[in-house]
Every structure is written in structure tokens, then in C-alpha cells.
N, C-alpha and C positions, 0 to 999 in steps of 0.2 A: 752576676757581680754588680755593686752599686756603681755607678757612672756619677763620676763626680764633672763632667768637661759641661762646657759651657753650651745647649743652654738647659740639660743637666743639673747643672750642679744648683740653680736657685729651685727648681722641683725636689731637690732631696732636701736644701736646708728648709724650705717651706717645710715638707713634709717630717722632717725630726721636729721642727717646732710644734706640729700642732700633734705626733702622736705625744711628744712629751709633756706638749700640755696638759693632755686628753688624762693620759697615762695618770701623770706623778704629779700634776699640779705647777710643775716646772719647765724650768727654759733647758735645753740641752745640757748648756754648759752648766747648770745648776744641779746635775747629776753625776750619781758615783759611777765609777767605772762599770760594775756589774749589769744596773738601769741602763746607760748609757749604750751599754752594747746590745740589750735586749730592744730598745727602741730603734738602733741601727739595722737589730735583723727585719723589725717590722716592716721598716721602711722600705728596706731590700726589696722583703717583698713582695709589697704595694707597689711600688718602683716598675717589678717584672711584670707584675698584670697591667698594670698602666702602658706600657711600652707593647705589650702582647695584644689589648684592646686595642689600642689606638692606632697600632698597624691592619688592624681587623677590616675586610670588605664592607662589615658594616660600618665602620666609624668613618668611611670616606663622605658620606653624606650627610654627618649630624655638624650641626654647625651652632654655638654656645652663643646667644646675642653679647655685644656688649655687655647691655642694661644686666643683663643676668650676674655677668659678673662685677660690675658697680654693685650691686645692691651685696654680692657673697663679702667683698671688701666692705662697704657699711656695716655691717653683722659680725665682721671680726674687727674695724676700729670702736665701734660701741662698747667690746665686752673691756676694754681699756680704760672707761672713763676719758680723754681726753687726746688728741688727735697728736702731744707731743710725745706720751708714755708709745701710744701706739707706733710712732714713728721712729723711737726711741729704740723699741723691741726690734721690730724692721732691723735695723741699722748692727744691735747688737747680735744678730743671728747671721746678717751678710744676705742679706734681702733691702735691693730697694722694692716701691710700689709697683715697677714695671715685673719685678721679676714675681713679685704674689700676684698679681692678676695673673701672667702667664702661668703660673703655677695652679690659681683657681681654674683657670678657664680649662685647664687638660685635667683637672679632677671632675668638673661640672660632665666635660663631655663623655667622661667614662662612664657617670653615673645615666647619663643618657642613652649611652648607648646597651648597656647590662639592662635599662628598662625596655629597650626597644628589645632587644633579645631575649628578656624574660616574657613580651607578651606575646611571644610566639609561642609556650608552653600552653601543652593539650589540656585544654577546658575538663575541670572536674567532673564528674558527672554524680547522679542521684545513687547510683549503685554503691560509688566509692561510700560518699557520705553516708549513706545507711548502716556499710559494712563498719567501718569507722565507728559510727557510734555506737549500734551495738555490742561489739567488742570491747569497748573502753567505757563503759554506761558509770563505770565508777569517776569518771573524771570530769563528769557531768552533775555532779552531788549537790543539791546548795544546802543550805544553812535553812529553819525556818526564821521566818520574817515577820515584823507587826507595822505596821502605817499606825502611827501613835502620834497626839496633842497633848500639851502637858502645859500645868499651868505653875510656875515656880514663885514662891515668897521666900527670900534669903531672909537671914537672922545675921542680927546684927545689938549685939549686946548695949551695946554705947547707947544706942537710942531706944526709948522707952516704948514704941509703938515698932523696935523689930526685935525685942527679945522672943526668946523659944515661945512663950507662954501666948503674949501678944501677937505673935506670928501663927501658932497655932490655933488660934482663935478666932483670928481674919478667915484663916484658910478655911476652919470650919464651916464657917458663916457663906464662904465661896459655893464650898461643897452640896451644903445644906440648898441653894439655890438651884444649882447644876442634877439634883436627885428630883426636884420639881421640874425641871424644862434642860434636859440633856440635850433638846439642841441647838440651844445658846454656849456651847461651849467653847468654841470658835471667841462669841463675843466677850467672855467673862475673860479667858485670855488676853483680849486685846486689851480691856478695861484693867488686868489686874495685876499676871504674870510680870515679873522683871528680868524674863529671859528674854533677849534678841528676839527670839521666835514668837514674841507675843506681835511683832508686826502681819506675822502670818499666820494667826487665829492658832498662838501655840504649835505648828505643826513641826516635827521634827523630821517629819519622812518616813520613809524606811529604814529600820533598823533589826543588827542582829541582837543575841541576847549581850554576847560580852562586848556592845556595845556602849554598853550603859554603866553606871555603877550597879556594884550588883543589889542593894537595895530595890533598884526601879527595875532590874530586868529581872528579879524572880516574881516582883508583883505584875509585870505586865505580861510576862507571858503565861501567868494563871490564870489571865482575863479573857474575857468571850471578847467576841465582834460585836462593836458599839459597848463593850460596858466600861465603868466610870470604875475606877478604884476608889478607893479608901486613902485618907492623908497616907503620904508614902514619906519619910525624911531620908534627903541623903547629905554628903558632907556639905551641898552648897545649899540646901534650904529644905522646906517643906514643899512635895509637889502633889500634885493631882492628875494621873493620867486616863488617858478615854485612848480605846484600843478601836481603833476606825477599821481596817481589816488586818488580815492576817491572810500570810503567803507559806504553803506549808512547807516542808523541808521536803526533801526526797531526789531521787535522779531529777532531771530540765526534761521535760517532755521534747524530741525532737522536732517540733513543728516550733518550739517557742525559740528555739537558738541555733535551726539550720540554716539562718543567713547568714550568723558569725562564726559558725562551722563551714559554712561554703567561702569565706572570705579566706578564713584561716588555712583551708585546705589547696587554695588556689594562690595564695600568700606563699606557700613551702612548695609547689609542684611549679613558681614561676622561679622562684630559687634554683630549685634541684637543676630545672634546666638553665639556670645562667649558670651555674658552676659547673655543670658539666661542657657548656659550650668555652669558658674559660680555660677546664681542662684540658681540651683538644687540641685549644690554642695553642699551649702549652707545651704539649707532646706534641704538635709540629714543630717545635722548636727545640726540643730536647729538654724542656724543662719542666719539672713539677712544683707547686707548691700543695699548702697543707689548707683545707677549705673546712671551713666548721659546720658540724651535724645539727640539726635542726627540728626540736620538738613541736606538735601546737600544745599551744596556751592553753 
């Protein structure tokens, strides 16, 4: 049951405030009944686990500095614009300052403590990972890739040196250079492009195909490594791209993404075990709540 009694009751109206911020964009009372009571059961909730940690053998020893919770209060009077709106909300929720720090400082320290208890979960090992990926090789898929420079001339009708014609003729005159000395490309770029990207010798990065308009990603992904296309025009001007390498598509070989596979699988196995220790809690006390399942990325 929610415990409204004092000092209770500023941890519950904190906590309606900020799920209903979270939620609905709103202050409590700025919700309809329905909202209003869906945000009450959350609270509930959070409430029971709050009160179930916080009684917990381990939470006798974490202890939340001040400074930690000054700086959680800066971070929620900023998103206010101005320290009278924020004092304002305070007031209209039945929170003064003392009672949101107290309110911060017992949420800080839960999160302290679920981290202290989650890094007591058993270290992943190589077998899991392997089994893991070969298993699921399909959710390992990328896209192919090209590291492409591109050099852009807009058109602009109004003026007599960027119409279609004149634009197209500069750009030839570009090209014409770039098929004698391909690797001045970089420089012709910086000299000529009116893309942003001409500060960085045209480079655009890595890209997939429908990253582009499709004009430029059917002529660049026809391209070898190192060649120069042909005038390409799309809605913002005439370009010229040079195809630097190319990243082929296919499954991720597991040596290039088993460290963000070992992070991700040690991420969910530090989980599984705080909500299980959560759970325990819980049933020492008679109580359950409902804990959410959890994919990797």
C-alpha cells in the first residue's frame, strides 16, 4: 500500500511528479483520472522496492554524499529555466526543497545499492558469448558501407554563374582536373565544394545506401575503391563523388563486436541478478511486484 504519512509522504509526491512528468509531460494534477491512477500504481510500486532496498543488509552501508544530491537538485531546477518556475512547481506539488533532496537522496541511494548488488553477478564468460552469437548470427547483419568525398556545386538560378548550365560546367572543368591528379581530391574539395564537408577535404564518412538521395547512392555504390564518378545531380546541386573504401555487408565477424557483445551480455546477467535479488526481497515480505524482460541490442 502507498504510505502517504510523513516523511512518506514528500517521497510519494516527488515521485508522482517526476513519473508524471516522465510519463505525460505533466504535473499530476494536470491529469485525467485514468493517467492519474496509472501513475499512482507506478509509484506504488517504486515506493515497495524503495522501502524493500532500503531495509536491505546491504543498504546499511551506502551512504549518498551531500554534493551528489546538490548537483541531482541543479539538474532538475535547470530543466525549469528559472529558480522561481522551479520553486513554483515545488510548492504546487507540496514539496518544499528539504523534502526533494530527502526524496533525491533515498532514490540515489537505491540506485547505489542495485549497482552494488548487480556487480556481484557471475562474470560472463567466452563459451556463453560464442554460444550466443552463433545462434542469433542473423542479428549480427550490417548493411554494406562506402567512406565516400564529394564535392557539391548548388544551382541557383538568380545568379548567372549558378545556373544548371554554368554550374555544370564549373563542375566539369573540376572533374576534368580530378581524372589528371585523383589525388588532389581532398584539395579540390576544399577549394570548390559549398558543402560544410568541404572544411574536411569533402569527406562525408561512412555511409549506407539510403543514406543519401537516391541519385548519389545508386552511382556510388556502382563505384570501385578509389574511383571518381561521373557529374551525379541531385535535388541540392551537382556532385562528384570518390568512393575511398568500401565496408562489405554481411553477418559482424565475432572478433570485431565481442566487446560490445561482452558488455551487452554482462549489462542483462547484472540485471537479471538485481531483479532477482529484488525479488527475494520481496517474498520475504509477502510481496511481489512485476519486473520487465530484457533483450540485447
Amino acid at each position: 500500500m502507498l504510505l502517504e504519512s510523513s516523511p512518506e509522504k514528500a517521497s510519494v509526491n516527488y515521485r508522482l511528479l517526476r513519473i508524471a512528468t516522465e510519463k505525460y509531460g505533466k504535473a499530476p494534477a494536470a491529469l485525467d483520472a485514468k493517467d492519474y491512477a496509472e501513475v499512482r500504481s507506478i509509484a506504488a510500486r517504486e515506493f515497495l522496492i524503495e522501502q524493500a532496498v532500503l531495509g536491505s543488509a546491504e543498504a546499511a552501508d551506502v551512504v549518498v554524499p551531500g554534493s551528489q544530491v546538490d548537483k541531482a537538485v541543479e539538474q532538475i531546477c535547470a530543466r525549469y529555466g528559472d529558480e522561481n518556475a522551479f520553486y513554483a512547481e515545488l510548492a504546487s506539488n507540496q514539496l518544499r526543497l528539504e523534502d526533494l533532496k530527502h526524496a533525491l537522496e533515498r532514490e540515489l541511494r537505491v540506485e547505489a545499492v542495485l549497482g552494488l548488488v548487480g556487480s556481484r553477478a557471475a562474470r560472463v564468460g567466452d563459451t556463453e558469448i560464442n554460444l550466443f552469437y552463433y545462434l542469433n548470427r542473423e542479428r549480427f547483419s550490417r548493411e554494406e558501407q562506402r567512406t565516400v568525398r564529394h564535392i557539391l556545386l548548388t544551382i541557383n538560378p538568380q545568379f548567372a554563374e549558378n545556373t544548371r548550365e554554368a554550374t555544370l560546367r564549373r563542375a566539369g572543368q573540376i572533374l576534368k582536373r580530378l581524372r589528371k591528379h585523383p589525388g588532389r581530391f581532398a584539395d579540390q574539395a576544399m577549394k570548390h565544394s559549398e558543402c560544410p564537408t568541404s572544411l574536411q577535404g569533402g569527406l562525408l564518412g561512412e555511409v549506407k545506401r539510403d543514406s543519401l538521395y537516391p541519385e548519389l547512392g545508386a552511382v556510388l555504390f556502382g563505384l570501385r575503391k578509389g574511383q571518381i564518378s561521373d557529374l551525379v545531380e541531385s535535388p541540392v546541386g551537382i556532385h562528384i563523388l570518390l568512393c575511398e573504401a568500401i565496408q562489405p555487408g554481411g553477418v559482424a565477424p565475432l572478433a570485431d563486436i565481442r566487446e560490445s557483445l561482452t558488455e551487452k551480455m554482462q549489462e542483462r546477467e547484472r540485471s537479471r541478478h538485481t531483479r532477482r535479488w529484488v525479488r527475494e526481497l520481496l517474498s520475504a515480505k509477502g510481496e511481489t511486484v512485476e519486473t520487465p524482460t530484457e533483450e540485447y541490442a
